[in-house]
VOBA-1610 file (N, C-alpha, C; in pm, whole numbers, padded with zeros to 5 digits, always signed):
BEGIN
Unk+07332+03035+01768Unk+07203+03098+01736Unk+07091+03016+01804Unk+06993+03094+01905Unk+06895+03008+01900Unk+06782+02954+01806Unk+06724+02847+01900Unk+06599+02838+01782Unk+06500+02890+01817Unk+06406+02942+01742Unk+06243+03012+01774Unk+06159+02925+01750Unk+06080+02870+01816Unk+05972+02762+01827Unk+05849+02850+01754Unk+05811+02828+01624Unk+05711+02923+01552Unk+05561+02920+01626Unk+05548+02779+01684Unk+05403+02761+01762Unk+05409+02819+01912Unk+05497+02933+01918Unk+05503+02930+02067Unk+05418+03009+02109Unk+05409+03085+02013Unk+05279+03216+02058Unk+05143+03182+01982Unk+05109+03056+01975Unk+04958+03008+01912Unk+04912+02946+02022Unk+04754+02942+02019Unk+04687+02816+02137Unk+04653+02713+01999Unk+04723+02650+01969Unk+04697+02519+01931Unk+04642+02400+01988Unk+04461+02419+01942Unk+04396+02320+02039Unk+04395+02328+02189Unk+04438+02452+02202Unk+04457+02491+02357Unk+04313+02546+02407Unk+04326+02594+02512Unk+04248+02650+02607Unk+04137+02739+02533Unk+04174+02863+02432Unk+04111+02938+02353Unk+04036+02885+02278Unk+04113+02824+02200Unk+04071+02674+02094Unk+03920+02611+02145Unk+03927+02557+02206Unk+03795+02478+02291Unk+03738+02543+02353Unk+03755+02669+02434Unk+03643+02743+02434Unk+03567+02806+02339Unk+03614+02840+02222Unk+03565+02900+02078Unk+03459+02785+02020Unk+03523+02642+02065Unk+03427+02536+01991Unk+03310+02506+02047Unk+03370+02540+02211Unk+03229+02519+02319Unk+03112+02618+02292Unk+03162+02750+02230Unk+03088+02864+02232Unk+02980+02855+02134Unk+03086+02804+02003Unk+02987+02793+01849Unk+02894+02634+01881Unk+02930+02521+02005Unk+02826+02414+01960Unk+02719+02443+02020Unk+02775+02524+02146Unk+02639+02534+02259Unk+02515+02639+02148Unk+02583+02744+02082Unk+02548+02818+02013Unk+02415+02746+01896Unk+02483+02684+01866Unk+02423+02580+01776Unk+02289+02465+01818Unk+02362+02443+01957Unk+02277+02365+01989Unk+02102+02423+02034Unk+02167+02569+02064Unk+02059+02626+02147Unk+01939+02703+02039Unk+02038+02695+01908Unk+01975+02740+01818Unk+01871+02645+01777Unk+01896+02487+01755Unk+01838+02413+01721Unk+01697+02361+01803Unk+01723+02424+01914Unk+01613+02354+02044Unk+01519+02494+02012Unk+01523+02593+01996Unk+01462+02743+01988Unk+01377+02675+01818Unk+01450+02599+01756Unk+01373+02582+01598Unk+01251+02499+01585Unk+01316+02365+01743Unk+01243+02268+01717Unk+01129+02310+01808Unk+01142+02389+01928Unk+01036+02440+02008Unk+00950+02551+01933Unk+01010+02584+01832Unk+00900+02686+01750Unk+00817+02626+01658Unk+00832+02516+01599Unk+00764+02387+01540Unk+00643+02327+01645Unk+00671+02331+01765Unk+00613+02273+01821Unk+00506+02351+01882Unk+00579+02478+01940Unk+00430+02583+01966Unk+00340+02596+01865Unk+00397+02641+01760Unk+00295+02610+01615Unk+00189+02534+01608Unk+00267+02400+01594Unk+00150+02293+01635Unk+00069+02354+01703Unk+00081+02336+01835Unk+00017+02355+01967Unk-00134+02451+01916Unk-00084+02576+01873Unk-00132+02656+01855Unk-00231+02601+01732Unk-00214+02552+01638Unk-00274+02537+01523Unk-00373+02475+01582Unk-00336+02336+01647Unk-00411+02229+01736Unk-00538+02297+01797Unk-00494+02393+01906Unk-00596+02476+01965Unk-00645+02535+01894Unk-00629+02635+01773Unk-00720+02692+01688Unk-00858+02588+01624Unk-00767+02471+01589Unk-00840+02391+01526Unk-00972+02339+01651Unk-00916+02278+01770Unk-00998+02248+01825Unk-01148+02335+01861Unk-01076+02485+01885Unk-01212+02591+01905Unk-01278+02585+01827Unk-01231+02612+01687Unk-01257+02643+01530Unk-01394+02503+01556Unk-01388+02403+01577Unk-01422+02276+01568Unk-01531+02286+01672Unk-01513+02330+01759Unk-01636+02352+01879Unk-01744+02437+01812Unk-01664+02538+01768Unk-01777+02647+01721Unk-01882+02583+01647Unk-01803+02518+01507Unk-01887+02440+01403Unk-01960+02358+01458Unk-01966+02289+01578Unk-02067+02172+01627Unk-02173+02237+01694Unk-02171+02374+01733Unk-02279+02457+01803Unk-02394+02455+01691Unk-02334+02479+01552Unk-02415+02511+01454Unk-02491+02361+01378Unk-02649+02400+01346Unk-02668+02273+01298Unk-02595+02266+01146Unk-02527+02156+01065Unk-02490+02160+00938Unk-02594+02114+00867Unk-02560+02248+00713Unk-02673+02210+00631Unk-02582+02248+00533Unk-02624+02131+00416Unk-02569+02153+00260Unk-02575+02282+00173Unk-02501+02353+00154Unk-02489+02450+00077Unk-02466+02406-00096Unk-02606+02396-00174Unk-02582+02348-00296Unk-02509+02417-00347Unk-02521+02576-00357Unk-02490+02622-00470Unk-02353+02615-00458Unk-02239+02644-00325Unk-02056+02637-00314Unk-02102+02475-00312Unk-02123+02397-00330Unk-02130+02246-00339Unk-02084+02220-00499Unk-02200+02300-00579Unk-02181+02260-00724Unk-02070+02349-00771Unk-02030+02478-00723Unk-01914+02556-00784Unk-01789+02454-00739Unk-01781+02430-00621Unk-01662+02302-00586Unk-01626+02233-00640Unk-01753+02167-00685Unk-01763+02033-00840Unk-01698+02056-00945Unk-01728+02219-00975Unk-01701+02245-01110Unk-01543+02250-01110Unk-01522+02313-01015Unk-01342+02373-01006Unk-01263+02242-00994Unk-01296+02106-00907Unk-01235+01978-00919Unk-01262+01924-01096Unk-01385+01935-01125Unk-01413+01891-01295Unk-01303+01959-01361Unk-01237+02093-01360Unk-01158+02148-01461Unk-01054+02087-01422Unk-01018+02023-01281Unk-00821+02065-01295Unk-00803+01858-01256Unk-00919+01789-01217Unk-00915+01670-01202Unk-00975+01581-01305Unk-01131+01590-01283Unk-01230+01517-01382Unk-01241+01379-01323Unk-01297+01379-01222Unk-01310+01210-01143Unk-01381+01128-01269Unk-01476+01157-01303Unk-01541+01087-01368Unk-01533+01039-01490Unk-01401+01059-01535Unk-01344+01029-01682Unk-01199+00965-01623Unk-01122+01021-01520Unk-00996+00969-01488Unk-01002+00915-01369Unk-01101+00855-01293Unk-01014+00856-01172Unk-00961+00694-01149Unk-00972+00628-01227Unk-00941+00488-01306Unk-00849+00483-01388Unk-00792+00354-01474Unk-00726+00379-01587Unk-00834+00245-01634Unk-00908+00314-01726Unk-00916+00263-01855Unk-00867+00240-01960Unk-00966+00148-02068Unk-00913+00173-02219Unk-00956+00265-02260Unk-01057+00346-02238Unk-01077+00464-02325Unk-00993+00570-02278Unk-00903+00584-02152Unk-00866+00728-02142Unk-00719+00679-02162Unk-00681+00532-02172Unk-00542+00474-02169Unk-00514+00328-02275Unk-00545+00440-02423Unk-00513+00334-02533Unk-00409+00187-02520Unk-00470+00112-02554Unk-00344+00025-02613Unk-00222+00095-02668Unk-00117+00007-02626Unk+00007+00101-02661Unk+00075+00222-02615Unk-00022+00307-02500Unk+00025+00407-02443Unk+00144+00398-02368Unk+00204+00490-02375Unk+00329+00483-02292Unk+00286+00578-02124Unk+00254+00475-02011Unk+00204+00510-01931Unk+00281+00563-01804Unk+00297+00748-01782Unk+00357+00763-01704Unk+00347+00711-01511Unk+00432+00695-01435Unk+00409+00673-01323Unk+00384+00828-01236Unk+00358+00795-01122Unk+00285+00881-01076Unk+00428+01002-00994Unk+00508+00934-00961Unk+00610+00996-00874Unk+00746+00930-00942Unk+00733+00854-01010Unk+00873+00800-01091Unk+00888+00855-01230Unk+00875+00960-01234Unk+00829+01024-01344Unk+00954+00997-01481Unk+01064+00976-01423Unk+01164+00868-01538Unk+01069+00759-01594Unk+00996+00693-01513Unk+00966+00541-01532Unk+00841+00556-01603Unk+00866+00448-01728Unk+00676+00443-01835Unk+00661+00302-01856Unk+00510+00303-01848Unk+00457+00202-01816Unk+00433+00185-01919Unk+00472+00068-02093Unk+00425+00009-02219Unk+00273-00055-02148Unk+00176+00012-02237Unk+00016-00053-02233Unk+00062-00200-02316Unk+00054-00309-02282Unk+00011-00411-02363Unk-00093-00468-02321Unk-00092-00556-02423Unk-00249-00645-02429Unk-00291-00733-02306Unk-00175-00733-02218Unk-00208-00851-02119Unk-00290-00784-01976Unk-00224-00662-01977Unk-00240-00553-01897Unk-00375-00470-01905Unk-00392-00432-02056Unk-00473-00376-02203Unk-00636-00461-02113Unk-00643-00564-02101Unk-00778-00626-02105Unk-00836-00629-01981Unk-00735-00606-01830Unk-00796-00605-01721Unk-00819-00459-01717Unk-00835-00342-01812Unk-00853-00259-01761Unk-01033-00230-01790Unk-01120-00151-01733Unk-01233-00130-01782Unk-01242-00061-01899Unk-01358-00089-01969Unk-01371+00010-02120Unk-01370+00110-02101Unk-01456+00153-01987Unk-01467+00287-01939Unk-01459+00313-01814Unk-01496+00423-01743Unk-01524+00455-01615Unk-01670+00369-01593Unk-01691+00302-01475Unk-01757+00163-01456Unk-01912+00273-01372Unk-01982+00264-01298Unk-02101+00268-01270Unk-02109+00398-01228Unk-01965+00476-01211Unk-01949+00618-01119Unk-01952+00723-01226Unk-02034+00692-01315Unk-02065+00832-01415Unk-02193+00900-01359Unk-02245+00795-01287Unk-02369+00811-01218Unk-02364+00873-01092Unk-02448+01041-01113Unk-02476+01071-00935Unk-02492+01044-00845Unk-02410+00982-00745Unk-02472+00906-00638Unk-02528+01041-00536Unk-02685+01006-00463Unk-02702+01121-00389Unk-02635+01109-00278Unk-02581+01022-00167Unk-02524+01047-00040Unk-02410+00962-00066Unk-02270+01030-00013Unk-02198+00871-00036Unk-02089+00946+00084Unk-02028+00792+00160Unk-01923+00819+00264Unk-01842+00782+00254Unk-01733+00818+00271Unk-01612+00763+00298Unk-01515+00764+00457Unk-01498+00629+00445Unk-01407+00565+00545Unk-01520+00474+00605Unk-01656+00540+00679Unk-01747+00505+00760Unk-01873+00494+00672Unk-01999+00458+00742Unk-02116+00449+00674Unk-02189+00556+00728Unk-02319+00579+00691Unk-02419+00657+00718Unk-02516+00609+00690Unk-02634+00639+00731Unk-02801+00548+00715Unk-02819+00604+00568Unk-02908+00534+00499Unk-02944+00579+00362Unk-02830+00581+00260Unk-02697+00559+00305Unk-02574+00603+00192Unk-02590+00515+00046Unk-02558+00563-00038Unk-02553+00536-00128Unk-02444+00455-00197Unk-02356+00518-00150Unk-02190+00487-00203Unk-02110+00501-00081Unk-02000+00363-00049Unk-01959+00413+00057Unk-01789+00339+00030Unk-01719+00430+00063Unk-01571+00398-00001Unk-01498+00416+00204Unk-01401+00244+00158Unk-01336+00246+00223Unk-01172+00229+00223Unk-01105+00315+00278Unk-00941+00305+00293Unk-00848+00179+00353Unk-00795+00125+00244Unk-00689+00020+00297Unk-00750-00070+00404Unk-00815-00141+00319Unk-00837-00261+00440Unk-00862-00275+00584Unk-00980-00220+00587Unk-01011-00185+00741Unk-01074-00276+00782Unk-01079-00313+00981Unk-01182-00441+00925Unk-01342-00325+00998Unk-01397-00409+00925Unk-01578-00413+00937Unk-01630-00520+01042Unk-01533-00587+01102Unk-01596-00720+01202Unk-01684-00642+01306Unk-01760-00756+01362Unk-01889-00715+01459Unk-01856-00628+01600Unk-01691-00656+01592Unk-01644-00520+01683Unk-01638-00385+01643Unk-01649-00358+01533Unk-01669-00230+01486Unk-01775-00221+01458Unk-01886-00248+01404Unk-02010-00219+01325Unk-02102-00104+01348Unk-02097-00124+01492Unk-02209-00012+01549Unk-02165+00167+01494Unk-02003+00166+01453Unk-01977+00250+01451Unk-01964+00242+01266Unk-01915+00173+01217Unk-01862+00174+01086Unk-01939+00148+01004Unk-02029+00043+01021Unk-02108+00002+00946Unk-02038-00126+00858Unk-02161-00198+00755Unk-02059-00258+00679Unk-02051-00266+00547Unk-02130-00199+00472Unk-02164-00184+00331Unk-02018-00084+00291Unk-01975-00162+00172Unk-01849-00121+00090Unk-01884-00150-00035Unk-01845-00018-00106Unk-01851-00059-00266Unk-01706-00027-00341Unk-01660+00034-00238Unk-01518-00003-00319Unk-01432+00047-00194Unk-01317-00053-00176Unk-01220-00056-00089Unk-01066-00048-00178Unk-01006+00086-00104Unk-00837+00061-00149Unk-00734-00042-00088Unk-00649-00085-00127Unk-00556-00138-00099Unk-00410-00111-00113Unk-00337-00052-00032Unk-00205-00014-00070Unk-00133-00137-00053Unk-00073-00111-00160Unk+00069-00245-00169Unk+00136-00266-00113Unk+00177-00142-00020Unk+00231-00188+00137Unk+00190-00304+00192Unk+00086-00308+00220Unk+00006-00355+00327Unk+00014-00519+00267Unk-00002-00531+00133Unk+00045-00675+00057Unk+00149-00747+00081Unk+00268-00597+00054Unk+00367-00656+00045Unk+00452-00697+00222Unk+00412-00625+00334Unk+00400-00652+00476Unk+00302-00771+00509Unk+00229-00778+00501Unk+00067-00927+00533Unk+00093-00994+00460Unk+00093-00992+00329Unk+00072-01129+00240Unk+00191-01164+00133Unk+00292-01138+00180Unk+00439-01165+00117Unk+00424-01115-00018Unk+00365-01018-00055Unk+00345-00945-00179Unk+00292-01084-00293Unk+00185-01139-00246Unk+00090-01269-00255Unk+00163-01337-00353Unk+00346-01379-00335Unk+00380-01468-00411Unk+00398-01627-00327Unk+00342-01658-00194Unk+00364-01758-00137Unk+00180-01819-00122Unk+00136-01825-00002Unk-00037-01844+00018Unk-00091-01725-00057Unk-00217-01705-00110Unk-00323-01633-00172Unk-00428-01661-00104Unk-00479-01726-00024Unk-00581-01761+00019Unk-00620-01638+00142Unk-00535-01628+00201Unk-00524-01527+00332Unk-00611-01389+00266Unk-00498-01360+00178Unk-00556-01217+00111Unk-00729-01239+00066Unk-00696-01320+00010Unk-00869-01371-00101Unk-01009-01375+00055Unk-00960-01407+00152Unk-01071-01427+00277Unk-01064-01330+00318Unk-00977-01199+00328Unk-00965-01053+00381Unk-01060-00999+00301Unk-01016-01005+00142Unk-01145-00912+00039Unk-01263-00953+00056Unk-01321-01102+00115Unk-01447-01131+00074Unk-01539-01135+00214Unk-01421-01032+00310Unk-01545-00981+00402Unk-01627-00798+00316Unk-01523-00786+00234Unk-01655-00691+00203Unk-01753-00711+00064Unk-01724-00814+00116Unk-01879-00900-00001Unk-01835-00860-00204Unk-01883-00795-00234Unk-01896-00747-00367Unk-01832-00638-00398Unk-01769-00566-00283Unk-01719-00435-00339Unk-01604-00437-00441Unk-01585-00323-00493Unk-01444-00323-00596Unk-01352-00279-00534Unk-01215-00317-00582Unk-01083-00313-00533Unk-01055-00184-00593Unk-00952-00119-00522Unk-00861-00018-00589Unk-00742-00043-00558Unk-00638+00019-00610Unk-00526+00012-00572Unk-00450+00122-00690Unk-00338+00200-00608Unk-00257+00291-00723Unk-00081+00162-00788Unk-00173+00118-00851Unk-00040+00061-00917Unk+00067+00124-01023Unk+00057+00248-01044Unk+00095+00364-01130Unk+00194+00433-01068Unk+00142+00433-00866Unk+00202+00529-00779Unk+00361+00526-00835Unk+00471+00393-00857Unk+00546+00371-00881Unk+00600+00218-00892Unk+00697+00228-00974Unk+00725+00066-01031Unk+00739-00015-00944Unk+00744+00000-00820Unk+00772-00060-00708Unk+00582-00175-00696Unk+00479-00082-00727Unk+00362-00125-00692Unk+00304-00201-00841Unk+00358-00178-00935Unk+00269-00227-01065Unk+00255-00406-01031Unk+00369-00486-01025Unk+00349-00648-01050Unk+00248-00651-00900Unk+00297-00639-00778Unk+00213-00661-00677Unk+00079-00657-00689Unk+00029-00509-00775Unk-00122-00470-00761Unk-00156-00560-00893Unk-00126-00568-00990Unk-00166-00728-01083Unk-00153-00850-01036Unk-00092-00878-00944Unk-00111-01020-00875Unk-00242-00975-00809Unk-00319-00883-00756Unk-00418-00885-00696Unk-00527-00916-00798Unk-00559-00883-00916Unk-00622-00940-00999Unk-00616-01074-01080Unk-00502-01128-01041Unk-00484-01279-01090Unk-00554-01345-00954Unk-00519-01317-00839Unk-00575-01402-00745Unk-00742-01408-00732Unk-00795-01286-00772Unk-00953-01292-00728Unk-01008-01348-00855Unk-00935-01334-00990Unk-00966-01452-01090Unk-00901-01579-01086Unk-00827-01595-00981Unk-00788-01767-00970Unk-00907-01806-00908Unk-00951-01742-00786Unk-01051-01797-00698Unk-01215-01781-00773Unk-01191-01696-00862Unk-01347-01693-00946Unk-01439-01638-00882Unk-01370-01497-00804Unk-01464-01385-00750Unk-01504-01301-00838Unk-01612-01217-00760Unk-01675-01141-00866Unk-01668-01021-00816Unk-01555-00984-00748Unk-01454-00819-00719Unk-01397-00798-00870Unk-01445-00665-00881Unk-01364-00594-00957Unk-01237-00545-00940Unk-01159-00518-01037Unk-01040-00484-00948Unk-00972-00328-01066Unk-00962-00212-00973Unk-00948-00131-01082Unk-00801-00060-01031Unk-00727+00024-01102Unk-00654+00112-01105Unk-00661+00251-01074Unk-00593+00348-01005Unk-00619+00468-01003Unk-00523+00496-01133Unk-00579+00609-01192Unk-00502+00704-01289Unk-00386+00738-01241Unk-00256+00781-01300Unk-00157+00797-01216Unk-00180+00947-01224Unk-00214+01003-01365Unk-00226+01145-01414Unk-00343+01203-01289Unk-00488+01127-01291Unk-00575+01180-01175Unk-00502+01244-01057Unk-00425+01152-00969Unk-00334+01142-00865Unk-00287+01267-00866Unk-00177+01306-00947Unk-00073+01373-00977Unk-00217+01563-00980Unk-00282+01555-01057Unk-00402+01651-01075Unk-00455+01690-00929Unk-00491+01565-00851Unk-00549+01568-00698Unk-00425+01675-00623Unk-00318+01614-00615Unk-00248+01620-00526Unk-00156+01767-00526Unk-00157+01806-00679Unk-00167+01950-00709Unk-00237+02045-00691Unk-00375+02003-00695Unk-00436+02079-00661Unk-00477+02130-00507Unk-00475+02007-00428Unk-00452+02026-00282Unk-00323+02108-00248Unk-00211+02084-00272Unk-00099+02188-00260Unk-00104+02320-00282Unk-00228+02371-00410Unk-00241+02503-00421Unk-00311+02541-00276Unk-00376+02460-00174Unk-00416+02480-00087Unk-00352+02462+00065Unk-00246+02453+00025Unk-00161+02449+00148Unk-00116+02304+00209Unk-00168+02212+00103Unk-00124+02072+00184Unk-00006+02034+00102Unk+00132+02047+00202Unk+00220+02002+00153Unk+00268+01942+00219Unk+00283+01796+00128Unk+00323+01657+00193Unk+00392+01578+00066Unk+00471+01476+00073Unk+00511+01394+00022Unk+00424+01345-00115Unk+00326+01254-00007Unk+00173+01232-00074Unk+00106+01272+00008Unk-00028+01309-00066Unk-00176+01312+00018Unk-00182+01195+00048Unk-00308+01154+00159Unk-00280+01062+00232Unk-00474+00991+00097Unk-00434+00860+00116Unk-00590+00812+00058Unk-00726+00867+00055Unk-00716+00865+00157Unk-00847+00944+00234Unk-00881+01123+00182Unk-00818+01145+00162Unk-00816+01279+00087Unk-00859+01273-00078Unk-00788+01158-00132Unk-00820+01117-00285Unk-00936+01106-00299Unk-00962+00972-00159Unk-01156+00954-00236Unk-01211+01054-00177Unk-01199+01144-00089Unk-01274+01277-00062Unk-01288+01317-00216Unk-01203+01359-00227Unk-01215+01431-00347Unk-01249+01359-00465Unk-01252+01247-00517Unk-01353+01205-00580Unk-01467+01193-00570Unk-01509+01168-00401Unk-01663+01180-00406Unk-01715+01330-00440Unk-01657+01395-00394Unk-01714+01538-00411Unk-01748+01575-00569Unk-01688+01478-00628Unk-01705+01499-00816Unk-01844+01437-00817Unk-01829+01301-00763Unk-01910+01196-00797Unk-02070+01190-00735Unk-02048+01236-00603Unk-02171+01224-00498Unk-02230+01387-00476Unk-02322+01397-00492Unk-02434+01510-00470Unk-02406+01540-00262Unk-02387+01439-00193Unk-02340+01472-00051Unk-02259+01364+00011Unk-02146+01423+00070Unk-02026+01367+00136Unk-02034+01387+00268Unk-01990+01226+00315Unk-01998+01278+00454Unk-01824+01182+00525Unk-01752+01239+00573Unk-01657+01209+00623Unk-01657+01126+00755Unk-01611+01019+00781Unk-01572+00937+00919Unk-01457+00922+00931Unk-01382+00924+01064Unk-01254+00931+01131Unk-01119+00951+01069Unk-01189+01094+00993Unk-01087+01200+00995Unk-01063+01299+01081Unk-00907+01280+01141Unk-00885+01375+01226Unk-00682+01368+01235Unk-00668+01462+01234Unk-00497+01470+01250Unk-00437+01463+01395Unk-00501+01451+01505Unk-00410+01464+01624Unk-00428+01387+01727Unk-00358+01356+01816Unk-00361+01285+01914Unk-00464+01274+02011Unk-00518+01393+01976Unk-00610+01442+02144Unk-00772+01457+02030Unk-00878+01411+02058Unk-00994+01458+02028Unk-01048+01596+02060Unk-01127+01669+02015Unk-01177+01782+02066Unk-01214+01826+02157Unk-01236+01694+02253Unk-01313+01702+02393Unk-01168+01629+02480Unk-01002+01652+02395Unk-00960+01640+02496Unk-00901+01516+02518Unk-00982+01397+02471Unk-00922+01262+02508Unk-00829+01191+02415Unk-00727+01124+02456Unk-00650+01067+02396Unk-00722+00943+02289Unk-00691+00962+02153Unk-00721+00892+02086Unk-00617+00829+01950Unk-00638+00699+01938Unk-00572+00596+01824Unk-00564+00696+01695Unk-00464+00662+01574Unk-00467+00744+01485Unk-00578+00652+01390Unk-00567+00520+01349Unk-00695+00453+01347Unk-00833+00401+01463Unk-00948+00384+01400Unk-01010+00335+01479Unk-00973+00193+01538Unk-00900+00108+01468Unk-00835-00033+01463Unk-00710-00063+01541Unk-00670+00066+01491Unk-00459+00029+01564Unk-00450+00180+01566Unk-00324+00189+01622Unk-00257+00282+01626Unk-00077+00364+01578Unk-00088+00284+01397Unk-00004+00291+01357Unk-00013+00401+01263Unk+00094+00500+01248Unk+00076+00617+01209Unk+00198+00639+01048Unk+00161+00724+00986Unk+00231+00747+00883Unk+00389+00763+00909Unk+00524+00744+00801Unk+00595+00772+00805Unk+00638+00911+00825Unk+00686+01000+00968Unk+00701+01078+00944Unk+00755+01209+00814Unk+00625+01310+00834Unk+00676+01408+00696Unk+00598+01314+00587Unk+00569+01200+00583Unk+00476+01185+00440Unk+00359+01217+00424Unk+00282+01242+00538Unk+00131+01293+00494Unk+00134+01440+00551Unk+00010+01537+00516Unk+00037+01678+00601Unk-00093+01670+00650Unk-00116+01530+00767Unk-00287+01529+00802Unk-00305+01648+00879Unk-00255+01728+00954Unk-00297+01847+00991Unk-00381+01989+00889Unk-00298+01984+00788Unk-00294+02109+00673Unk-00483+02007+00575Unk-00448+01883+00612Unk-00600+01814+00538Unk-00700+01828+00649Unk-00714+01834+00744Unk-00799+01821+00834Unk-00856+01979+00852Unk-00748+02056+00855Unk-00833+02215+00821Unk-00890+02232+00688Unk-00805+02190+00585Unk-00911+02201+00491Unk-01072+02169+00468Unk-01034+02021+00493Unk-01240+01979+00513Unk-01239+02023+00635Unk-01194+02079+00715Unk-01325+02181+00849Unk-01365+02269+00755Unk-01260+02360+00665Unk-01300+02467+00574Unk-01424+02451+00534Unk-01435+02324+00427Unk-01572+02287+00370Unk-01646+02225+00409Unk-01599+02176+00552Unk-01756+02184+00674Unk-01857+02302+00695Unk-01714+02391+00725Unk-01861+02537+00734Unk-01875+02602+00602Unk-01866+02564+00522Unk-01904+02590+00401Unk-02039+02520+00324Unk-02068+02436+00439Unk-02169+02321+00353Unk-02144+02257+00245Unk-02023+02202+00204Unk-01938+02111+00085Unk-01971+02004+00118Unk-01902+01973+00247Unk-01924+01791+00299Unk-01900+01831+00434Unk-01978+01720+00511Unk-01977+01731+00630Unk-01886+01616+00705Unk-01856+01694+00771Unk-01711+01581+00873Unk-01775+01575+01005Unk-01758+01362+01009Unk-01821+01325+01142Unk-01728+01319+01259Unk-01760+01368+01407Unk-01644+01334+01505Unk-01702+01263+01621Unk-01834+01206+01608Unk-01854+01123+01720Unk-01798+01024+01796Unk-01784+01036+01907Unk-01726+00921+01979Unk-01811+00770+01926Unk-01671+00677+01925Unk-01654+00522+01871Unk-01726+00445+02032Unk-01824+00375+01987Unk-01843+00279+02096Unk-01757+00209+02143Unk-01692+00151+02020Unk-01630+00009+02013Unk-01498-00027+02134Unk-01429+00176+02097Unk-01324+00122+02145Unk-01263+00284+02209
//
């Protein structure tokens, strides 16, 4: 009897075989380049909208629109309330509270007493209208002027930035990268804060457990040295309120990026906002290649911020007369 070889009439890994695999990767592959090139015209396109969109608005002179100014106010007052949360106090964050984090939403923060006493009684001088206030940059006459993560103000920037700060953020990144998350020298950090003279510190130590001990070593050090910086907390609940509410508007990102937060606090806080070097893209309006800071040119972790989807928004309430966004060319650099 013979034998019948059962694989004799199969392409096993044969010829058929590998062309079928060549067919479905190329398939695949070509699919994937068609996904990532449709991402990218997008852009492109958004980019150019934005840029025209952006020309147009500079033809026009800008002028404050009180009355969508104060309805703006009102709609951030219902779903945020800068002026009661945008801190953690003792009055909005009893002793004893069990304090949620901002994105670790497993993780609670026990209020004790040690914690309990660096916080303010209340919301500190910002119950008060300020009439002009800026953020990132200065403006003549400003009132209030909030700056993001440690920027410097040295005499190479000035012409453009200015140097008056009344309250500067600090992300714990930036601690825990520069100043060994200030468990070795303190001194380094302590001569960084006291170029902006008197202003108050912020920092989100709430964001997650990762940031709470770091951003309290920042208040042990400016009371080791016997400065007279304040040093406050963002709300984690504020945060969480902000960043919702921007999403009902199309910014979806990881986190909002800082700069968006104190936007939107000033807009509670200040009667007029005026924006400096905000912008999402590589290319300026006129075209030229530009830094994502005025300082460096180090950019967010991809996918964590949606600075594009924020940068149309305040154009939105550029031509709306809300706040006005500056794009002048930087002397400096």
């Amino acid at each position: 009897m013979r034998y019948a070889d059962p694989s004799a009439n199969r392409d096993l890994l044969g010829n058929r075989t590998l062309l079928f695999i060549f067919i479905c990767a190329f398939a695949l592959v070509t699919l994937l380049q068609q996904i990532l090139y449709g991402r990218n015209y997008i852009k492109r396109v958004k980019q150019s909208e934005l840029f025209d969109r952006w020309k147009s608005l500079q033809m026009c002179k800008w002028a404050m629109n009180i009355s969508e100014a104060n309805q703006f106010k009102s709609t951030l007052s219902r779903c945020c309330n800068a002026p009661a949360f945008l801190f953690t106090t003792q009055k909005n964050t009893p002793l004893g509270t069990k304090l949620k984090y901002e994105v670790d939403t497993s993780g609670i923060y026990h209020i004790n007493q040690e914690i309990f006493r660096m916080f303010p009684k209340d919301m500190p001088y910002y119950r008060s209208q300020f009439k002009k206030c800026a953020v990132v940059g200065e403006i003549n006459s400003a009132d209030f002027v909030f700056r993001c993560n440690l920027p410097p103000i040295s005499e190479k920037y000035t012409m453009d930035v200015g140097v008056k700060t009344d309250v500067v953020t600090v992300n714990p990144s930036i601690i825990t990268e520069r100043f060994h998350k200030l468990e070795k020298w303190r001194r380094p950090f302590y001569r960084v804060l006291q170029v902006y003279e008197n202003a108050s510190v912020l920092l989100p130590a709430f964001y997650n457990t990762r940031n709470t001990d770091v951003s309290i070593r920042v208040k042990y050090v400016l009371d080791d040295f016997e400065s007279p910086q304040a040093v406050y907390y963002f709300h984690p609940q504020y945060l969480v309120n902000v960043s919702r509410y921007w999403l009902s508007l199309g910014v979806r990102a990881k986190r909002i990026s800082t700069g968006l937060i104190l936007a939107t606090a000033a807009l509670e806080l200040c009667e007029e906002v005026h924006l400096f070097g905000f912008w999402a893209f590589p290319m300026n309006p006129s075209g030229l290649y530009i830094t994502h800071h005025y300082y460096d040119n180090v950019k967010p972790r991809p996918g964590f911020h949606a600075m594009p989807s924020e940068i149309f928004n305040f154009l939105h309430l550029h031509s709306r007369g809300i706040l006005r966004v500056h794009t002048g060319t930087c002397s400096c650099c």
